[in-house]
C-alpha positions as CSV (number, residue, x, y, z in Angstrom):
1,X,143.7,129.3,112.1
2,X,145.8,126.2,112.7
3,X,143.7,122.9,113.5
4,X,144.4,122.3,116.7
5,X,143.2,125.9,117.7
6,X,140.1,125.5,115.7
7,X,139.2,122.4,117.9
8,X,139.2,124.2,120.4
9,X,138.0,127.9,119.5
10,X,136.9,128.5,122.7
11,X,135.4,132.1,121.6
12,X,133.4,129.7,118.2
13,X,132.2,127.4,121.3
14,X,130.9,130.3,123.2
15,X,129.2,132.2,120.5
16,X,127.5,129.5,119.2
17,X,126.4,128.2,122.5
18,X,124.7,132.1,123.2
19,X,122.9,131.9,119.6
20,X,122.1,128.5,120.1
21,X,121.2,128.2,124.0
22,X,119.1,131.4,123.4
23,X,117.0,130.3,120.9
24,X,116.2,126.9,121.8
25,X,116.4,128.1,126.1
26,X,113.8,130.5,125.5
27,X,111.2,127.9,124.8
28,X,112.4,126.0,127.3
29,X,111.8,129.1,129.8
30,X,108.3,129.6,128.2
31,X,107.4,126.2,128.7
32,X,108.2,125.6,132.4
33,X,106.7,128.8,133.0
34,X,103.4,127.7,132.1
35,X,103.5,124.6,133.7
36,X,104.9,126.0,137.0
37,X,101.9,128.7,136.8
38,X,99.6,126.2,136.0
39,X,98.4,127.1,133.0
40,X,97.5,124.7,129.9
41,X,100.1,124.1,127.5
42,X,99.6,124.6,124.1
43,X,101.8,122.5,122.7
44,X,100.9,123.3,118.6
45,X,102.4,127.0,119.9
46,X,105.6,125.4,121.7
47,X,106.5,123.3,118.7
48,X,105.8,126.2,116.5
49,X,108.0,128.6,118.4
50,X,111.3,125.8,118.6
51,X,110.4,125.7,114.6
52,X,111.4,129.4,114.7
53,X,113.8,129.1,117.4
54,X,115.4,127.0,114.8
55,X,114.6,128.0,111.9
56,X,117.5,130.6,111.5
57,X,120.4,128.1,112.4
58,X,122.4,125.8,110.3
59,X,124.9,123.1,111.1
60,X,124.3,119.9,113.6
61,X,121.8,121.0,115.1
62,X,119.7,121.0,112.5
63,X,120.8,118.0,111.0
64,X,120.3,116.3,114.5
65,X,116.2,118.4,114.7
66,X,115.0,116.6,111.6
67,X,116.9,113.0,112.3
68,X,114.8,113.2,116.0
69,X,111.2,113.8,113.6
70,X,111.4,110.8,112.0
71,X,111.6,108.6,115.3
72,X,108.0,108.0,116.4
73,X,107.0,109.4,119.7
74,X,110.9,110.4,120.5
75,X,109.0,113.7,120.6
76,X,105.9,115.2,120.7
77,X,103.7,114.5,117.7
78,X,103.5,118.3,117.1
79,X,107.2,119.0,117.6
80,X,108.0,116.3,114.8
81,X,105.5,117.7,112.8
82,X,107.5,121.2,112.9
83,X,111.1,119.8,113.3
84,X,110.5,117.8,109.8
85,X,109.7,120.8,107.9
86,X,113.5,122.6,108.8
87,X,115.1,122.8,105.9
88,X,119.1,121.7,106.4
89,X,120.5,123.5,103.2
90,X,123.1,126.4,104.3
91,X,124.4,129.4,101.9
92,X,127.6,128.6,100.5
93,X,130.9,130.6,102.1
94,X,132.2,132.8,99.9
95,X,135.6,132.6,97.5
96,X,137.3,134.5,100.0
97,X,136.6,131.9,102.5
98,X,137.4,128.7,100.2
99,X,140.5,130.2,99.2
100,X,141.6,130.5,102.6
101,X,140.1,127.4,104.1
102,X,141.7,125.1,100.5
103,X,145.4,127.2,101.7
104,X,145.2,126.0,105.3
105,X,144.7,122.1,104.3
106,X,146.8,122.1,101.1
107,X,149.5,125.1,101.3
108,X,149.3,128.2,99.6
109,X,150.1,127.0,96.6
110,X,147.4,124.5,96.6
111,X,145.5,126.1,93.2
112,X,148.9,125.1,91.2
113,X,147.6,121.1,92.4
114,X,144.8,121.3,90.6
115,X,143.7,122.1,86.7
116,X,141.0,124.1,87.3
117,X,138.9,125.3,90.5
118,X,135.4,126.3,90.4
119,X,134.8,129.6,92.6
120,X,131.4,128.9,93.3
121,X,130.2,125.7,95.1
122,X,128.4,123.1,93.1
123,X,126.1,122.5,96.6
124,X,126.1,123.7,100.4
125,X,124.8,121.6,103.2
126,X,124.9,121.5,107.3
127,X,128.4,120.9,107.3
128,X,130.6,121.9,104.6
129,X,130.0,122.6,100.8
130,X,131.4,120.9,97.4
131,X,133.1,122.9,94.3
132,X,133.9,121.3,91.1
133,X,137.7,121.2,90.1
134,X,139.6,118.7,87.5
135,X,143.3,117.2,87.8
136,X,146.1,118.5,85.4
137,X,144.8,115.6,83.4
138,X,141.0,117.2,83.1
139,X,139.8,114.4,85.0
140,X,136.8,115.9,87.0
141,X,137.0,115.9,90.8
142,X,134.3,117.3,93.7
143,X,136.4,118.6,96.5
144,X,134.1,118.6,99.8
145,X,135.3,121.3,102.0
146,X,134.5,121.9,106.0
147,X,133.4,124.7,107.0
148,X,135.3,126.8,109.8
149,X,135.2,126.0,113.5
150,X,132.6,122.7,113.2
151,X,134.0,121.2,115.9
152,X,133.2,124.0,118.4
153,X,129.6,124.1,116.8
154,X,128.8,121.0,117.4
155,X,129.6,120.5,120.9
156,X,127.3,123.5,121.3
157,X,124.9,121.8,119.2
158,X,125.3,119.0,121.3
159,X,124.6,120.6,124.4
160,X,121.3,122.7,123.1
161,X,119.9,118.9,121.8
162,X,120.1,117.6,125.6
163,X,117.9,120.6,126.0
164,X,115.3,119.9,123.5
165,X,114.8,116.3,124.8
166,X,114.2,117.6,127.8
167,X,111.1,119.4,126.5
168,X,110.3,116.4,124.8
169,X,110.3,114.3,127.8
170,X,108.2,117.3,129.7
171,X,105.4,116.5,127.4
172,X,104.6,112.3,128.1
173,X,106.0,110.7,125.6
174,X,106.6,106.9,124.8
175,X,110.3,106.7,124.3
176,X,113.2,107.4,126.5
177,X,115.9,109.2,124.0
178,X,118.8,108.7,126.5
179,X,120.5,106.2,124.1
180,X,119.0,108.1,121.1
181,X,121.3,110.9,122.3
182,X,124.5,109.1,122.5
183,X,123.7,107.4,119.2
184,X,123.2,111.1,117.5
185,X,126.4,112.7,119.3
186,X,128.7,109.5,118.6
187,X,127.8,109.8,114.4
188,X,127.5,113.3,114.6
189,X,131.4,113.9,115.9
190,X,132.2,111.5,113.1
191,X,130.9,113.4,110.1
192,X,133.4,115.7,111.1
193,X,136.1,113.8,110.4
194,X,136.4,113.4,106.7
195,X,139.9,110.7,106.8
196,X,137.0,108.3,108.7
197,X,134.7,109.5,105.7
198,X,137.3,108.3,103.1
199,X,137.5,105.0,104.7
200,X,133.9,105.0,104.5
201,X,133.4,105.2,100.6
202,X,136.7,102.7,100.3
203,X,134.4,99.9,102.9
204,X,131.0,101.0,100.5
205,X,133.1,100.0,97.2
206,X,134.6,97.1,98.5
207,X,131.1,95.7,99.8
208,X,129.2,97.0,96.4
209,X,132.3,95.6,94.3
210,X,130.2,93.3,92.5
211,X,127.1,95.4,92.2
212,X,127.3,97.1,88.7
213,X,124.7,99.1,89.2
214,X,125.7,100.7,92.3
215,X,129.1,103.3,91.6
216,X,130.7,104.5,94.3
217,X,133.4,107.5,93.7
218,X,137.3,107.4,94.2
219,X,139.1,109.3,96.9
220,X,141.7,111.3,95.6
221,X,144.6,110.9,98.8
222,X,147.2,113.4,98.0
223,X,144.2,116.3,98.0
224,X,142.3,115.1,100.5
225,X,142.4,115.6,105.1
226,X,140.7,115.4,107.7
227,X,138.0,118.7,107.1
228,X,138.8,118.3,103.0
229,X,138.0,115.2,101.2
230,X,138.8,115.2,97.3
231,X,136.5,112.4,95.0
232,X,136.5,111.7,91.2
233,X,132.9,113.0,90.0
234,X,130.2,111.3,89.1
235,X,128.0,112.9,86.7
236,X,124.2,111.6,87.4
237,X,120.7,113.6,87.9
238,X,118.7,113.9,90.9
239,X,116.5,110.9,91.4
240,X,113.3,113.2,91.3
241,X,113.6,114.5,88.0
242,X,112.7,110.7,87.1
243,X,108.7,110.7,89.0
244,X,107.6,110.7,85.3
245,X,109.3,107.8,83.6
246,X,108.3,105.0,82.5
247,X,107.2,102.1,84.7
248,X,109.6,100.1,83.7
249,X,112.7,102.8,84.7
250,X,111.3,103.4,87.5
251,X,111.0,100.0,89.4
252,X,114.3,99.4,88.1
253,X,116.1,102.6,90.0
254,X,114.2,101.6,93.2
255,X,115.8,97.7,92.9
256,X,119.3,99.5,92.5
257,X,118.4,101.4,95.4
258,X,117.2,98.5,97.5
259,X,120.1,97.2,96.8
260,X,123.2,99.9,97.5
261,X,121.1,100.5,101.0
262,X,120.5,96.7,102.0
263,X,123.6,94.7,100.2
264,X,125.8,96.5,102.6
265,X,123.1,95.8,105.7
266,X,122.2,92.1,105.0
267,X,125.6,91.1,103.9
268,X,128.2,93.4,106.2
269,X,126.2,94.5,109.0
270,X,126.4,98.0,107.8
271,X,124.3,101.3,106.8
272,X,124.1,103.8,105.4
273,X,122.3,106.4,107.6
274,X,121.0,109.2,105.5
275,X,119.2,108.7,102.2
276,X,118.8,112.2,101.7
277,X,117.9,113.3,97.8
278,X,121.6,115.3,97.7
279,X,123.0,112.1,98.3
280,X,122.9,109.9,95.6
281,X,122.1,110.9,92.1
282,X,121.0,108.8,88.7
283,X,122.9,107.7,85.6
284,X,120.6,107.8,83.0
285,X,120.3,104.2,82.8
286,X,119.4,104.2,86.1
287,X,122.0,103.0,88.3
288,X,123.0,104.5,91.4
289,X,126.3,106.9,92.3
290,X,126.6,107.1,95.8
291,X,128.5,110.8,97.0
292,X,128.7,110.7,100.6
293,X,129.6,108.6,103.4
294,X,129.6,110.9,106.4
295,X,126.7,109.0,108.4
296,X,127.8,105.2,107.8
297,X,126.7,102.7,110.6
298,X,128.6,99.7,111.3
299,X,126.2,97.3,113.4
300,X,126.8,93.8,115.6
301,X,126.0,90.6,113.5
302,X,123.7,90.0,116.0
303,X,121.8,93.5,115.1
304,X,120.9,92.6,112.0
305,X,119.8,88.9,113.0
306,X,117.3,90.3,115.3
307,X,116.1,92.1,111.9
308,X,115.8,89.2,109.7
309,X,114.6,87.1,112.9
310,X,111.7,89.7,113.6
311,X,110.7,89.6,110.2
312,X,110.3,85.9,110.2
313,X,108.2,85.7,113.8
314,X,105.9,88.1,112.7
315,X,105.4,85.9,109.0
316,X,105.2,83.2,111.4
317,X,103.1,85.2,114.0
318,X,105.9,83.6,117.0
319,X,105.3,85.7,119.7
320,X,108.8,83.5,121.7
321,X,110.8,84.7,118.5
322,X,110.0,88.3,118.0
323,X,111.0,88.6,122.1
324,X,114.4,87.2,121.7
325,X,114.7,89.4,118.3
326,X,114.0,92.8,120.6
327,X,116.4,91.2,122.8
328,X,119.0,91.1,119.5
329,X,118.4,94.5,118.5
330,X,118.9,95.5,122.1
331,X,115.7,96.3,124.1
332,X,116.1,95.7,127.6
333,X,113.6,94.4,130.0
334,X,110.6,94.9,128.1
335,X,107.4,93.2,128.9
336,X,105.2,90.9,126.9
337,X,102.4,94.2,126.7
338,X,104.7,96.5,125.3
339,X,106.3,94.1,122.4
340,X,102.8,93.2,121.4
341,X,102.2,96.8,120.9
342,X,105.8,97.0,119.1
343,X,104.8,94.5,117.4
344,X,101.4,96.2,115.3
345,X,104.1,99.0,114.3
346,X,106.5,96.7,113.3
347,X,103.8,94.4,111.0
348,X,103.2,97.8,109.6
349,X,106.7,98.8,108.4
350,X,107.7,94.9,107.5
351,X,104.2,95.0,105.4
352,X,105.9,95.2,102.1
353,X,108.0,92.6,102.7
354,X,105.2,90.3,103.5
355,X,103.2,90.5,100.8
356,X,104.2,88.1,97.9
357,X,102.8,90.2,95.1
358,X,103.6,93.4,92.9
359,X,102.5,96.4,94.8
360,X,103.7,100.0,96.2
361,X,105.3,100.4,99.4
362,X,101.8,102.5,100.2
363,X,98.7,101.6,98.8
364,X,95.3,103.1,99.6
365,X,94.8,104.5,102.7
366,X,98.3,103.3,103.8
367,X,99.4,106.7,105.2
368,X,96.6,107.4,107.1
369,X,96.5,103.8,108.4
370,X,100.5,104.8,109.5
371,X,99.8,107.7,111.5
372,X,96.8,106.0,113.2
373,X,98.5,102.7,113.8
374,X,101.7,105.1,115.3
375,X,99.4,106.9,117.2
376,X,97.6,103.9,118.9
377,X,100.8,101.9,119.6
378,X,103.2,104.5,120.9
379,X,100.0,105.9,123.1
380,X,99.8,102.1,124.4
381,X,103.3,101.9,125.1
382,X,103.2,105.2,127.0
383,X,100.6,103.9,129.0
384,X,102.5,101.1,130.3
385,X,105.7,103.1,131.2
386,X,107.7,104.1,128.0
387,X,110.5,102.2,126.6
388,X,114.2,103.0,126.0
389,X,115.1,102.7,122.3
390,X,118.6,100.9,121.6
391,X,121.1,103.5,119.6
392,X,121.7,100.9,117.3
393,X,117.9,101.5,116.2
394,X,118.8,105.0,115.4
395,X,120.1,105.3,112.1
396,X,118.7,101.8,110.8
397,X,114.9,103.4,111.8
398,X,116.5,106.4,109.6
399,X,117.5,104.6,106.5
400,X,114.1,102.8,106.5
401,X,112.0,105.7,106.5
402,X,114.1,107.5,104.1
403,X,114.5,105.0,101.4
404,X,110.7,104.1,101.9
405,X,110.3,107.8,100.7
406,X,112.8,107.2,97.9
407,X,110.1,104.6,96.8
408,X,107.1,106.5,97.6
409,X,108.3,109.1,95.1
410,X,109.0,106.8,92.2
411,X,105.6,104.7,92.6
412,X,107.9,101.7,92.6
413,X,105.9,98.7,91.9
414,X,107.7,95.6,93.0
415,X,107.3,92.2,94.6
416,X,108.9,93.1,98.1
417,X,108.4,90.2,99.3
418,X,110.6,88.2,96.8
419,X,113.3,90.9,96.8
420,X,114.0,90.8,100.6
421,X,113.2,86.5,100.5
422,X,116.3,86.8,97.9
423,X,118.3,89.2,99.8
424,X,118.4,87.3,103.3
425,X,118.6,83.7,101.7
426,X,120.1,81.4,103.7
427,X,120.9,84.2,106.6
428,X,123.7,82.8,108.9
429,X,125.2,85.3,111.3
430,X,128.5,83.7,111.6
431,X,129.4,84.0,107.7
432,X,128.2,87.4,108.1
433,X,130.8,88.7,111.2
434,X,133.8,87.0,108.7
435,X,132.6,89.0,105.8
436,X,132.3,92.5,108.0
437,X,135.4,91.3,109.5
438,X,137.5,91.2,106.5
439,X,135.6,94.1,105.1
440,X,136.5,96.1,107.9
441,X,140.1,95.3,108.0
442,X,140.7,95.5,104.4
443,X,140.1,99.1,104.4
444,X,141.9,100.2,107.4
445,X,138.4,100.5,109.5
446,X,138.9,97.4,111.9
447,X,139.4,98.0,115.7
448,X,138.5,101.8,115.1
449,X,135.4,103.8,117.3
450,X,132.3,102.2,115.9
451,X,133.8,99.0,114.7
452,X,132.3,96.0,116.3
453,X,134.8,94.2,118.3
């Protein structure tokens, strides 16, 4: 199927909008049908049954479902609590569909371009899968390949999320996800578009170029488009197979991870939005290869001096500065009540990084204090009318809680506090717009969709 007909498979759109719509429409249907009858909702069996409706579908949708759990009180505390259990791993396509998929991007003769070609894939995921090959040379390559139709399946995907937030927003919750939408759809649409992704791992090894414990992998040009994207391997291990090392290795993989996630944020404005385990994996000296680059965030300076200048009003306890930093990181007309409230979640997630001393990112009863600190501040804000969340908060919220996992699973113990105090220095926003500036045009990424102006 030539490209520009699988852009716009209208007969891919419509299937996948009947599989999709059905599923997720049905609890939809079942939930205004209570309501409208007036019968109590029981919201444990709603979020169970959009876990099922779910459950059997693969793709953006998905991906999107378990992004939305981690954004507290975006939806019902019950629907998280389902939604973050979908799993996002797919069944790899078949050799009969990689042959023809690898013919329709690189010729029919595209097997004679490489060495050798693994039949089966190495690892599947929402949107495509990865087989090992090598050059003529035996120089080992991963070759990330699309799967069929994606852009068709995500605009349906698209469509059926509206839908979800709109059960969402049937059941009182704090946060209005109109922005969180766009936010989601605009990265999403990306992903698909694997040149963009190739200019993402160029910008991630020119901004880590001086990091030697951070390795990001080459894009091989002549064998890579727009739904195929060819890299040099890098052989590592998945970063739980090290939960039982030593101390010692282990606080020193969570500092390189600190730093390929926040280098880039603190220093170029940009983000890496999913630290998920398939990621990333470990050398076994413990630095960090970095593999994909589908869900890179590039953010205003001012974003990330609303960050830095939160952090400092609540060290400082300045209620006048932590207003203007919401007003940075883009909340809009937002009383003195609600950033108060904003403010005990935020002194919970900065926590870390305000306490000058060696310790876990959790300690104690920290994850019990987490959901009951959530619960009472997003129940406050509720009360006083809700809030709209800025879509730059999206992925940045993302990378936060996923990285704060990272070092939840390696006990990390670490002097936060100094590592952040380190990382920000002397923060001044205008050196940081030249640097993402000449970051951003040195790799071909300046002016384009997402690219601050």
């Amino acid at each position: 199927m030539a490209a520009s007909d699988e852009d716009n498979s209208l007969l891919g759109r419509v299937g996948r909008y009947a599989r999709v719509g059905t599923s997720v429409g049905g609890v939809a249907a079942k939930l205004a049908g209570q309501r409208y009858l007036g019968l109590s909702v029981d919201r444990d069996r709603n979020a169970a049954d959009l876990k099922a409706a779910l459950g059997g579908l693969k793709g953006p949708l998905m991906k999107a479902a378990q992004l939305i759990s981690t954004i507290p009180d975006a939806l019902p505390a019950e629907y998280s609590r389902e939604l973050s259990q979908l799993q996002a791993n797919a069944p790899a396509m078949g050799w009969s569909f990689v042959r023809r998929r690898m013919a329709s991007e690189l010729g029919p003769n595209w097997q004679s371009r490489f060495g050798s070609f693994e039949k089966e894939a190495a690892a599947a995921a929402s949107l495509g899968q990865v087989h090992r090959a090598t050059l003529s040379d035996g120089s080992p390559l991963a070759c990330k390949l699309q799967y069929p139709d994606m852009a068709s399946t995500l605009e349906a995907d698209l469509n059926q999320l509206k839908m979800i937030f709109a059960i969402g927003r049937r059941m009182d919750i704090a946060v209005r996800t109109d922005e969180v939408f766009k936010e989601i759809a605009d990265r999403l649409r990306e992903e698909l578009d694997y040149r963009r992704e190739a200019l993402h791992a160029k910008l991630y090894a020119h901004m880590l170029r001086d990091e030697p414990t951070v390795h990001v992998p080459e894009i091989v040009e002549e064998l890579s488009t727009g739904r195929l994207l060819t890299m040099r391997w890098l052989d590592g291990v998945p970063l739980l197979s090290w939960k039982e090392r030593a101390q010692a290795e282990r606080d020193r993989l969570a500092l390189n991870m600190f730093h390929a996630w926040y280098k880039p944020f603190y220093f170029h404005g940009v983000i890496h939005g999913d630290p998920h385990l398939g990621n990333y994996s470990v050398r076994e000296n413990g630095d960090v290869n970095l593999m994909d680059f589908g869900c890179v965030r590039v953010f205003p300076p001012s974003f990330v001096k609303g960050s830095i200048d939160l952090y400092r009003a609540l060290l400082a306890d300045d209620e006048e500065m932590a207003v203007e930093a919401y007003k940075l990181w883009g909340f809009k007309d937002v009383s003195r009540e609600i950033i108060r409230a904003l403010n005990r979640w935020a002194a919970f997630l900065y926590g870390p990084l305000m306490d000058d001393r060696p310790r876990q990112i959790t300690e104690g009863s920290a994850g019990q204090y987490g959901r009951e600190t959530a619960n009472n501040v997003f129940s406050e804000v509720r009360r006083l009318g809700g809030v709209t969340v800025p879509r730059e908060f999206v992925f940045m919220d993302r990378a936060a809680i996923g990285l704060g996992s990272v070092f939840i699973h390696l006990r990390a113990e670490i002097n936060w506090y100094q590592l952040f105090q380190t990382m920000i220095g002397d923060f001044d926003v205008d050196a940081l717009a030249a640097r993402q500036r000449a970051a951003l045009e040195a790799v071909g990424l300046a002016g384009t969709a997402g690219a601050p102006s």
